[in-house]
Structures are given as structure tokens and as C-alpha cells.
N, C-alpha and C positions, 0 to 999 in steps of 0.2 A: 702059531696062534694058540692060546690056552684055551681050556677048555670052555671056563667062563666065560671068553669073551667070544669064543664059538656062538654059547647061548645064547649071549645077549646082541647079539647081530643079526639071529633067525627071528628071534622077538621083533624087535628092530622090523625086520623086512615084511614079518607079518601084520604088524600092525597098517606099514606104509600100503599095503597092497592092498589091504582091507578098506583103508582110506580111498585108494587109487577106484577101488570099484563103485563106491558110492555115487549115483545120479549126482550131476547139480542142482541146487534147490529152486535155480530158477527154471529147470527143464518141465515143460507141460505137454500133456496128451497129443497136443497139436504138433509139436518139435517131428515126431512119427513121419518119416518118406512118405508110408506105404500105407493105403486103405481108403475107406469111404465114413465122409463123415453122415450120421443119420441123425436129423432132428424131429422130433414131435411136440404136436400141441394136441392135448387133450379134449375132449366134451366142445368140439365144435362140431354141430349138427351140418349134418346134408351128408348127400353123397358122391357129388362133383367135386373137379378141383377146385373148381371156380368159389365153390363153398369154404374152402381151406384160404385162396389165397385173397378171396376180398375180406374179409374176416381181422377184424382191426388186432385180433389178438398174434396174425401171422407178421405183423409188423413188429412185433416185440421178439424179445429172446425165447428160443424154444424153452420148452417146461421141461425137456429131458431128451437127452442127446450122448450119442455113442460113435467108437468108432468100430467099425466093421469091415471085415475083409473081404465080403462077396455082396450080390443084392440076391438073395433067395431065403425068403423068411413065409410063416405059417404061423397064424394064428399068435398074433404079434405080442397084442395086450390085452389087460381089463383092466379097467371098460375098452368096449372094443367101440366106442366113438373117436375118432383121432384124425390128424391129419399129421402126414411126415415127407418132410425132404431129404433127399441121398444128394450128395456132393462129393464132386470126384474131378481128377483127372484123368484122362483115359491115354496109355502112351503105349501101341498096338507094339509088339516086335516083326511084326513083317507087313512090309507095304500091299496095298490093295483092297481092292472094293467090298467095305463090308457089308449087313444089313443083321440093323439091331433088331430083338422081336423083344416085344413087351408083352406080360402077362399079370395082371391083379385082380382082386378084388376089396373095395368097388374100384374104381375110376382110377386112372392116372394118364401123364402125360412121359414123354422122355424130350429134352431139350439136349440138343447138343452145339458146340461151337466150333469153330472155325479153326479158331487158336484155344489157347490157354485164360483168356481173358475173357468175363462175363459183359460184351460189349455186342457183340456180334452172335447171340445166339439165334438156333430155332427150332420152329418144335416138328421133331422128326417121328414120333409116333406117339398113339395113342389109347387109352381104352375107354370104352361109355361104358355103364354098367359094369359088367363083371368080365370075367371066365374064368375055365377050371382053372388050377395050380398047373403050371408049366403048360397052360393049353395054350400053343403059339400061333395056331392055326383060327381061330376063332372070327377075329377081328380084319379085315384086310388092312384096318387100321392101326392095330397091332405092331405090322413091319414096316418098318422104313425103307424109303429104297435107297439103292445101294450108293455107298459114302466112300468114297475114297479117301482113306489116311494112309500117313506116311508112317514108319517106322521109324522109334525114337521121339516121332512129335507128341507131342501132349496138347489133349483134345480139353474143353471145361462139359461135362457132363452133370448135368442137373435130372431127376425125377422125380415129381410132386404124385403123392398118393393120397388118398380119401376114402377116409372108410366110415362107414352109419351104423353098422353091426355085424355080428358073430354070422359066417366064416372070415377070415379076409386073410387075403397073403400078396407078395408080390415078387417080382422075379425077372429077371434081366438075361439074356443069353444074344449071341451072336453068330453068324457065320460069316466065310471069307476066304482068305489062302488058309487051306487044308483042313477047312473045319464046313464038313458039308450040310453038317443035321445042325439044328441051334444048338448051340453049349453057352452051359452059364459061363458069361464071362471070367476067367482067373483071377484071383486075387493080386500076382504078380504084375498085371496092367495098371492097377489101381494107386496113383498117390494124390495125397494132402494138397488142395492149392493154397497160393497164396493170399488167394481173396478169403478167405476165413480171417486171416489178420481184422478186417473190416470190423467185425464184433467179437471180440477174442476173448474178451471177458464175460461176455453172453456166455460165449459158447461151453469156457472153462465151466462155470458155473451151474448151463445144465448137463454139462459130463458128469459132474459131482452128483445130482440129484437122480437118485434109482426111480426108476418108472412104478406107479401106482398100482400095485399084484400085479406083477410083470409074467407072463406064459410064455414067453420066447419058448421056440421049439427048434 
């Protein structure tokens, strides 16, 4: 082979490769295995959940939405009026009895399912008011008692939070087989369900839309 057509073969190959790496243009946020999706709706007053979810504007597309690999956040936004749902699949690697512990402020709920399907949920812990950050011990309400999952199965895990003002944070952990003290649960448990399809264009739209002087910490 000469030497020109050496060159124009690496050319050639580099160009195709470059090509080969490029996203599809129809691939979106949501295509992602792995994480938890978090939606917020802004300047809805109270401090229950109950305040978030009768709330005619929680009927509509969140105002701004992310994906995230864990739930353990701190002083989230401003304005720190807000309500936000996480949505998750949860799919444990080793079977056995877990028990979730919930921590926020203000208020929240955790819902979990049965299966993968938002058909058969319930609400497996709680918080009224507040507590400290990671304070898991506060509430007896807080813990769940203990749930048997399988390993490999994929669980539909919902959490509705409610916040009125400045502090707020919220926080998720577990124990179970070989995890004695709460730990926030791993990112590696965490994928995309399918029921986001449901409002896909919602959702796309508030991933686009950056949060209003956003303080994530």
C-alpha cells in the first residue's frame, strides 16, 4: 500500500469513528438505566405534603426537574418555598429484610411498591415537621418496618417533600443484609422506570429548565 493511500485510510477511519461516537439525536435524559428522577414545583405555600400534592399546580409538569444519583441533598433552593418528588426504582442486590429511615425538612412521605408498577403502592414512612439532616432516629415515624425484597427485583419508590422555608434538606438511607447502621442508599440500586414515559415531554422540558438561583450543595 503506498504511502497516500496509508493516509487517506487513517483519515477515512478517523472521521468514521468520530461519527460512530456521536449520541443519537433522538436519545434523551430519560434513555439513562441508572438514577432517580427529582421534580419541583416552586412558591407553593405550606409545609405538609398534603400542601404539595392538592395543589392544582402539582397536577401539571414540574417547573424543573433533574436526574440524580442519590437522595441526600441540603439547602436545595431559592426560594426555598418548593415542593419535590424523587422517583425511582429500587432493585436491592441481596435479598432480605430491609428498613428505610426517612430524614427532611419540612415534611415528607416515602411510598413504596410491591412491584415495579405504580398500581399497588404504600406509604411506608414519614415525617411531620422537620428533623435534623441525617437525624434518623427522631421520628418513630421516620422508619419503616422491615420489607422484604428480593434481589434483582425492582421495587417503584416515590418520595414527596415540602418545604415553607430556609433550612430544608432530605435524605434517604437503609439497613438490612450487612448494612447495620442507616446508610444512604447507593446509587448503583437506583434505575429510570417506565412510568415516566407517562409525561415524557413534561419531564424532557423541565430537565431543560435550570432552577431559579439554584444553591444545591
Amino acid at each position: 500500500m503506498s504511502k497516500l493511500s496509508t493516509v487517506i485510510l487513517a483519515f477515512v477511519s478517523m472521521i468514521f469513528c468520530s461519527w460512530a461516537e456521536e449520541p443519537s439525536p433522538t436519545q434523551s435524559p430519560l434513555d439513562q438505566k441508572q438514577g432517580v428522577l427529582q421534580e419541583v414545583w416552586f412558591n407553593i405555600a405550606g409545609n405538609d405534603v398534603a400542601d404539595l400534592t392538592r395543589h392544582e399546580e402539582y397536577q401539571k409538569s414540574p417547573q424543573h426537574a433533574k436526574i440524580v444519583s442519590k437522595i441526600d441533598f441540603t439547602n436545595l433552593f431559592v426560594p426555598k418555598v418548593f415542593g419535590q418528588r424523587f422517583t425511582t426504582l429500587i432493585v436491592p442486590e441481596k435479598t432480605g429484610d430491609y428498613r428505610f429511615h426517612l430524614a427532611s425538612d419540612d415534611a415528607s412521605e416515602l411510598w413504596l411498591s410491591k412491584n415495579s408498577s405504580d398500581k399497588d403502592m404504600s406509604c411506608i414512612a414519614f415525617v411531620r415537621g422537620f428533623t435534623y439532616h441525617k437525624g434518623w432516629f427522631s421520628q418513630a415515624s421516620q422508619i419503616s418496618e422491615p420489607i422484604h425484597l428480593e434481589a434483582g427485583k425492582a421495587y417503584l419508590l416515590i418520595i414527596l417533600h415540602k418545604e415553607s422555608g430556609s433550612p430544608n434538606h432530605i435524605a434517604l438511607a437503609w439497613t438490612g443484609p450487612d448494612i447495620e447502621k442507616p446508610t444512604i442508599i447507593p446509587e448503583n440500586v437506583f434505575h429510570l422506570p417506565e412510568i415516566l414515559e407517562k409525561n415524557k415531554e413534561g419531564i424532557l422540558k423541565a430537565l431543560a429548565t435550570p432552577a431559579p438561583a439554584s444553591a444545591e450543595k
